[in-house]
C-alpha positions in Angstrom: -10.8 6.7 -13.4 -13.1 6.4 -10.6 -16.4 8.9 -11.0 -20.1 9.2 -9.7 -21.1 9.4 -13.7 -23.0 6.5 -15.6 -21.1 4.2 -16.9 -21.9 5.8 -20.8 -20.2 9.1 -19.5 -17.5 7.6 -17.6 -16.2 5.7 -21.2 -16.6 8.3 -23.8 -14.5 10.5 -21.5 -12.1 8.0 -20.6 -11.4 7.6 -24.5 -11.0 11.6 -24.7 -8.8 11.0 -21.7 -6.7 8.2 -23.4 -7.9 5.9 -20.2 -9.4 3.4 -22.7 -8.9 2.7 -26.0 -11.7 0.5 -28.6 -9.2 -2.7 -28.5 -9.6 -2.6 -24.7 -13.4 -2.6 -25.0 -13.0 -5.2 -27.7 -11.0 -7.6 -25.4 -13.3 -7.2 -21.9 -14.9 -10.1 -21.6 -15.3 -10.4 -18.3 -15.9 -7.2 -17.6 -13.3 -5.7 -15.4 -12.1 -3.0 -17.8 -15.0 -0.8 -17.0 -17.2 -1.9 -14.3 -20.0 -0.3 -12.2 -19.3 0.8 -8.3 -21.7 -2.1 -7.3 -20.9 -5.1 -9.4 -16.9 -4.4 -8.3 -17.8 -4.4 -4.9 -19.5 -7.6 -5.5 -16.7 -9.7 -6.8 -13.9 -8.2 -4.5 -16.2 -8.9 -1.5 -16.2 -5.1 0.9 -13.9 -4.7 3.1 -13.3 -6.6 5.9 -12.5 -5.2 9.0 -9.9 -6.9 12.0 -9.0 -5.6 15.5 -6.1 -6.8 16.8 -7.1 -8.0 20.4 -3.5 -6.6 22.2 -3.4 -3.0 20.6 -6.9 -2.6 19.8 -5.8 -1.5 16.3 -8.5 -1.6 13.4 -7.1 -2.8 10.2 -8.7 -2.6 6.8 -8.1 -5.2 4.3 -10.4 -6.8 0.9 -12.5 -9.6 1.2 -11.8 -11.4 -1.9 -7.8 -10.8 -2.5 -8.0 -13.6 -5.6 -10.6 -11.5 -6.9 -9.3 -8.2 -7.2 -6.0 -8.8 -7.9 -7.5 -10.2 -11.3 -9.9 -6.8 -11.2 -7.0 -4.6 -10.5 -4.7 -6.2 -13.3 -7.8 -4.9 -16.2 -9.7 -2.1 -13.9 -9.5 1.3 -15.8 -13.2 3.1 -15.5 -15.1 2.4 -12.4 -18.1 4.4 -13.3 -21.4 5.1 -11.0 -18.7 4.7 -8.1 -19.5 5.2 -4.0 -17.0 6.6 -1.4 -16.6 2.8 -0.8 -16.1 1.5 -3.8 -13.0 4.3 -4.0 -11.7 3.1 -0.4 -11.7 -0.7 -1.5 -9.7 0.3 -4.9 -7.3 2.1 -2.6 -6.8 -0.1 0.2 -6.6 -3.3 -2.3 -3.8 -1.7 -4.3 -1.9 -1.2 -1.2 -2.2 -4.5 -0.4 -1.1 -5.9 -3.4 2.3 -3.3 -2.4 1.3 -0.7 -4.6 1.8 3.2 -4.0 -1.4 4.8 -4.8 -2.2 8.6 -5.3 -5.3 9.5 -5.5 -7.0 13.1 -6.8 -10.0 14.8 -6.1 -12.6 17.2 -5.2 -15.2 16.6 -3.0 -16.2 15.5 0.4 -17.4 11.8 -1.2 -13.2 11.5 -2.0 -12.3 11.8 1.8 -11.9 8.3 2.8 -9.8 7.3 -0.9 -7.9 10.9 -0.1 -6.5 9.5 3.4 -6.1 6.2 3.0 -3.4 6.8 -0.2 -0.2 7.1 0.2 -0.4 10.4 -1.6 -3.8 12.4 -2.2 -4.2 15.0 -4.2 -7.0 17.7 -3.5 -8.2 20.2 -6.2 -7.4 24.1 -4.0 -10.2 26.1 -6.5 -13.2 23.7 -6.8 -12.2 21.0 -3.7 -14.3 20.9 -0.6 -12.3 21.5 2.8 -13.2 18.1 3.5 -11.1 16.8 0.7 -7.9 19.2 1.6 -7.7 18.4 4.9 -8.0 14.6 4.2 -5.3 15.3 1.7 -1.4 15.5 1.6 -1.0 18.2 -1.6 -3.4 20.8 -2.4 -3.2 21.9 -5.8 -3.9 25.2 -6.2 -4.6 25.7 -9.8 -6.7 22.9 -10.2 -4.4 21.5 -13.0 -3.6 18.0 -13.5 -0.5 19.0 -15.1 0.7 19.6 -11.2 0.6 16.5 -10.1 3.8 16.0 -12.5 5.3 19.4 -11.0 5.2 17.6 -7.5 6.3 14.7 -8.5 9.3 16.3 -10.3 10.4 18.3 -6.7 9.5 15.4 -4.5 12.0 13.5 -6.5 14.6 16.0 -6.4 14.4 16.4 -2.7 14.8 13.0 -2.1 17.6 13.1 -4.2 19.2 16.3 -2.8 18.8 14.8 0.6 20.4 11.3 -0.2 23.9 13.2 -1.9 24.1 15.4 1.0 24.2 12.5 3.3 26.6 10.4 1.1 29.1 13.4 0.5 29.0 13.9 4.6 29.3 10.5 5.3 32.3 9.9 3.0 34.0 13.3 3.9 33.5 12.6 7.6 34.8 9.0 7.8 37.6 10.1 5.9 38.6 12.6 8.0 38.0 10.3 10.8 40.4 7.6 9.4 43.1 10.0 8.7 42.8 11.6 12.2 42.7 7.9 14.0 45.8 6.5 11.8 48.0 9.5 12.0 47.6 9.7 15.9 48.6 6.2 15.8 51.6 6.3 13.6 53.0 9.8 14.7 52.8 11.2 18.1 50.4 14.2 17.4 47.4 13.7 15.2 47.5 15.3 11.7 45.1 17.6 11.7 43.8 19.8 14.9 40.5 20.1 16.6 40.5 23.2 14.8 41.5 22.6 11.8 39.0 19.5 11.7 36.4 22.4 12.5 37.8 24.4 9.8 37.5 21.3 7.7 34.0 21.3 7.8 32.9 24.6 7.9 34.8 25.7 4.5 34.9 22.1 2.5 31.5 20.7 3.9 29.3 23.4 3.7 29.4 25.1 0.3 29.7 21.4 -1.3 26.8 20.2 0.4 24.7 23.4 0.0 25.9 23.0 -3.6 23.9 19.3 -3.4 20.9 20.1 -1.6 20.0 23.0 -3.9 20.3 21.5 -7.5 17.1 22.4 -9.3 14.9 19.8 -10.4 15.3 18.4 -14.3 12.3 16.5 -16.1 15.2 13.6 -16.2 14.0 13.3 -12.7 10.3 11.9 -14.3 11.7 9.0 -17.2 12.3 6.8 -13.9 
């Protein structure tokens, strides 16, 4: 949890959350359970900026990669937290080959907004800052959502990956029992036509059939 609030705040309503528990407090000795915007921008160094010299392309990365790979493996509250301090959380993760999504509200969540692979931006209380930096706006303002597009984002990807198998396998098939048959007999088993009628009949009400399964919370034990 990442939040503008003092680090007092940010804690007890991590615990309500079930962010933190007491053992984790218990066992923080160095401190990177929860930390303050400026001390974790101290030990994982900014963010240091490169331009490549051929494309002219600026490329964010973290100073200290040591550093907040051993922050990141304890980090859950960052409390009294900067725009910057959000960015450098984000772009670390990603470095470390992580997919990040990120929530929030206002225009301070921007840059963390953009540079995660998803971002999530609240449609009742968010600034238009924060949905346009976004890739989902959530329009209830419920965290429970985020689950919801998860759950159809999986489903799609899965819809779209059967369709293409059943094609593929139906198509080749045809295609090998087309190219042998010509080769053996002296006509071709099936037609241009028929072929056509192939596909139009068999293909299209199996793979609408695919595409359009509905989405099942199986989708979310992954």
């Amino acid at each position: 949890m990442c939040t503008g609030d003092n680090l007092d705040t940010a804690i007890a309503i991590s615990k309500e959350a079930g962010i933190v528990t007491d053992a984790d407090l218990l066992h923080n000795e160095e401190g990177y359970v929860c930390m303050l915007g400026k001390h974790f921008r101290e030990v994982v160094g900014g963010i240091v900026s490169k331009v490549d010299p051929k494309t002219q392309a600026k490329t964010d990365s973290v100073g200290n990669k040591k550093a907040f790979r051993d922050v990141a493996a304890k980090l859950k509250v960052l409390a009294r937290s900067s725009p910057e301090d959000k960015y450098i959380l984000v772009t670390g993760l990603k470095e470390l080959g992580k997919v990040v999504a990120v929530t929030g509200d206002g225009t301070n969540d921007a840059p963390a907004l953009n540079r995660a692979d998803v971002g999530f931006a609240m449609g009742i209380t968010g600034t238009d800052v924060a949905k346009n930096a976004s890739d989902i706006v959530l329009t209830d303002d419920n965290f429970c959502s985020v689950l919801t597009a998860i759950k159809y984002g999986r489903n799609i990807y899965d819809s779209v990956r059967k369709f293409l198998v059943f094609q593929i396998t139906v198509n080749v098939s045809a295609l090998f029992i087309v190219f042998s048959g010509a080769l053996i007999f002296a006509d071709p088993p099936l037609t241009a036509v028929q072929m056509l009628w192939v596909n139009l009949i068999m293909d299209t009400f199996a793979a609408l059939a695919l595409a359009t399964e509905p989405p099942s919370m199986a989708l979310l034990d992954r």
